[in-house]
DRENKEVEX-58681 format. One record per residue (C-alpha): residue number from 1; residue in one letter; chain; x, y, z. Coordinates in Angstrom, 1 decimal, decimal comma, padded with zeros to 4 digits. Layout:
N
     k   r   c       px       py       pz
   NUM   a   A        X        Y        Z
...
% end
This chain:
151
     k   r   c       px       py       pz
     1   x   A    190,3    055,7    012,7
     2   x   A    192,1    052,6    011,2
     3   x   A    190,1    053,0    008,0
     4   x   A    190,5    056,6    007,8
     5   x   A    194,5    055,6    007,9
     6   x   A    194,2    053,1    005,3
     7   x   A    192,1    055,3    003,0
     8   x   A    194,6    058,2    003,2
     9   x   A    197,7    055,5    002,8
    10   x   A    196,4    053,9   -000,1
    11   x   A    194,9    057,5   -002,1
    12   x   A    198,6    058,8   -001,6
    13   x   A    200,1    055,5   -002,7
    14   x   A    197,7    055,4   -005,6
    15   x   A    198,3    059,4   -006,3
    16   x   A    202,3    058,3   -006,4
    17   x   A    202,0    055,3   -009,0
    18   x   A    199,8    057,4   -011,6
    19   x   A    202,7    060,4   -011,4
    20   x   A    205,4    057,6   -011,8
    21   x   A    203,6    055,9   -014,7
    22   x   A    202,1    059,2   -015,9
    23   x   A    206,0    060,5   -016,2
    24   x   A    207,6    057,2   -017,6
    25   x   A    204,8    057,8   -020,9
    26   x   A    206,0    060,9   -021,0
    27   x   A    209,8    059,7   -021,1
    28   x   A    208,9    056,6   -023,4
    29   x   A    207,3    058,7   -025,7
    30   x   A    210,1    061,1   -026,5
    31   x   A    211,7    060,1   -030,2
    32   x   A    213,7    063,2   -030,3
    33   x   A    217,2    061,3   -029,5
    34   x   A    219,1    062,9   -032,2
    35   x   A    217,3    066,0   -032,3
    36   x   A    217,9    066,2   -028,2
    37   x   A    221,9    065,6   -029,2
    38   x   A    222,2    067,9   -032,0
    39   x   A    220,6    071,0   -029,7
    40   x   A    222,9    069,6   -027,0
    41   x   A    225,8    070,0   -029,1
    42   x   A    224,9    073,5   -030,2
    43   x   A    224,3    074,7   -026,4
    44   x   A    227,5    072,8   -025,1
    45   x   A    224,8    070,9   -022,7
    46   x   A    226,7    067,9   -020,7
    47   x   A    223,7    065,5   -020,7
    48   x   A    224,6    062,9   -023,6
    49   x   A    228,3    062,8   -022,2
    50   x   A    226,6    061,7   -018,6
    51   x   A    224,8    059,4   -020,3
    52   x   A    227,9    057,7   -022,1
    53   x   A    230,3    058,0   -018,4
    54   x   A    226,9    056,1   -017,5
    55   x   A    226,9    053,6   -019,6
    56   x   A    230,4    052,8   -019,8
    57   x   A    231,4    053,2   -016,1
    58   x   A    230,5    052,5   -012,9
    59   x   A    232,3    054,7   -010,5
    60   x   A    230,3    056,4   -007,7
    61   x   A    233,1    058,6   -007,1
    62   x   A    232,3    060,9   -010,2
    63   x   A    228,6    060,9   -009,3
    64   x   A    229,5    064,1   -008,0
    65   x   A    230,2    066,2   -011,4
    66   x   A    227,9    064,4   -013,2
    67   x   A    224,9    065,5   -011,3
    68   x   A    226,4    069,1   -011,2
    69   x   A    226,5    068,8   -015,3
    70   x   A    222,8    068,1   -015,0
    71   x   A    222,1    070,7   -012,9
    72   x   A    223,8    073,4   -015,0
    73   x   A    221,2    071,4   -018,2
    74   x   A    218,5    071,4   -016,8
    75   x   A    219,0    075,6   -015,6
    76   x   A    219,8    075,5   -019,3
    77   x   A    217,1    073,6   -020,6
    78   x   A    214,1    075,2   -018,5
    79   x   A    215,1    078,5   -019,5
    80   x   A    214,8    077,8   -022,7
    81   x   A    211,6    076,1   -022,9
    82   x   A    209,7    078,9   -021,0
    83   x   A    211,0    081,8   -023,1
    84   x   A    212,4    080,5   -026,3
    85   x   A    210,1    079,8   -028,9
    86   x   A    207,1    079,2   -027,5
    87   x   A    203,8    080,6   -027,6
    88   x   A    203,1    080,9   -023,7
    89   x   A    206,7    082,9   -023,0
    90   x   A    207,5    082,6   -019,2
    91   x   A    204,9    080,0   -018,8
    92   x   A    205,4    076,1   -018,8
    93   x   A    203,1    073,3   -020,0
    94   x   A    201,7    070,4   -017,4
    95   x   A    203,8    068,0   -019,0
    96   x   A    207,0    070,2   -018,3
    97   x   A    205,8    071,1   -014,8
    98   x   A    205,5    067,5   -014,1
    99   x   A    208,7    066,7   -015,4
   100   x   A    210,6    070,1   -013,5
   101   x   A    209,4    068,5   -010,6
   102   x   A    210,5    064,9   -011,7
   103   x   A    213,8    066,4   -011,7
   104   x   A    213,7    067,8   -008,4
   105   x   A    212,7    064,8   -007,0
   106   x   A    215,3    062,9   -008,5
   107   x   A    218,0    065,1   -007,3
   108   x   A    216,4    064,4   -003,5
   109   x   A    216,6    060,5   -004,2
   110   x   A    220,0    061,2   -005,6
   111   x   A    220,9    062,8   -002,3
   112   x   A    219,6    059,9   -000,5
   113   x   A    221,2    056,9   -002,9
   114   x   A    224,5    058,7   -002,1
   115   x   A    224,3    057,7    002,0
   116   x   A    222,3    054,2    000,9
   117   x   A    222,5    052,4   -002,4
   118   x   A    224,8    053,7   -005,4
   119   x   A    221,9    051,8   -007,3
   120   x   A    220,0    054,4   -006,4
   121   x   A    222,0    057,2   -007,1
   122   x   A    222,8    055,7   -010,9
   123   x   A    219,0    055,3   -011,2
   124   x   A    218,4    058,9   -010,0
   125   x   A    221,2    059,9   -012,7
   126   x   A    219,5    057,8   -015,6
   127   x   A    216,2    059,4   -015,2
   128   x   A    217,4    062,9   -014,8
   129   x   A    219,3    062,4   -017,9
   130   x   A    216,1    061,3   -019,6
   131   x   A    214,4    064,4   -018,5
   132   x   A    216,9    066,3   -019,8
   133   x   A    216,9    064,9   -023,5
   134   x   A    213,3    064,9   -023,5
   135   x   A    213,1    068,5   -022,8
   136   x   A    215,9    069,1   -025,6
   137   x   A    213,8    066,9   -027,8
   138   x   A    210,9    069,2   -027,2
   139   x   A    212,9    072,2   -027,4
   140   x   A    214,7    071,2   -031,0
   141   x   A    211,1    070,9   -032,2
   142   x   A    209,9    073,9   -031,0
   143   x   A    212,7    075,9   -032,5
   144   x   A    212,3    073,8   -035,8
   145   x   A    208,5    074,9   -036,2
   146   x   A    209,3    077,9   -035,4
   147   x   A    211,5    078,7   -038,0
   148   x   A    209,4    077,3   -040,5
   149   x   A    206,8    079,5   -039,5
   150   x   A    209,3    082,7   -039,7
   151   x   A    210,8    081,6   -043,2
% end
């Protein structure tokens, strides 16, 4: 029984650090920085300014908005990877599945950094930002090929 226990323990704990690594790749990997702005600009998406109040503060009390700004992104965002200029319209890739439910998860370790550590909650803030530019980065370049391929 206490080996069946361990087994089970240490396959979910092992499952657990290969998504965690598996999604920080994913995140490291993304060079789209300016193309993620630009596309943020010309949606009026909130993400880079949460990244700047961030950086340059740190008050708890506007925690708040900030994650409500990301929520409103990332409706934004996910919409418009699954039917804007993409091949599989209404259909997401592994890699944006994983992230989607990245995000998700965040916001329920957001939840829980707000009643135990605002370490928590800034590092649940950081890394939803980060899914958010990635999937602007990946959306920029989709919309980018595809108007090369329509011109």
């Amino acid at each position: 029984m206490f080996v069946s226990v361990f087994i089970l323990l240490f396959s979910v704990a092992t499952l657990f650090y290969w998504l965690r690594s598996t999604i920080q790749t994913i995140l490291d990997s993304s060079q789209a920085t300016a193309e993620a702005i630009r596309l943020a600009e010309a949606n009026r998406l909130e993400f880079p300014m949460v990244r700047q109040a961030l950086a340059a503060a740190d008050q708890a009390a506007e925690y708040g908005r900030l994650v409500e700004s990301l929520r409103h992104d990332f409706l934004a965002l996910t919409y418009l990877l699954r039917f804007a200029a993409t091949v599989n319209v209404g259909r997401y890739s592994y890699e944006e599945k994983l992230l989607i439910m990245d995000f998700r998860v965040m916001r329920m370790v957001y939840t829980l950094g707000r009643a135990l550590s605002p370490r928590m909650e800034r590092f649940a803030l950081l890394e939803m930002t980060s899914v958010l530019e990635h999937f602007a980065g990946v959306m920029s370049r989709r919309m980018s090929s595809f108007a090369l391929d329509v011109a």
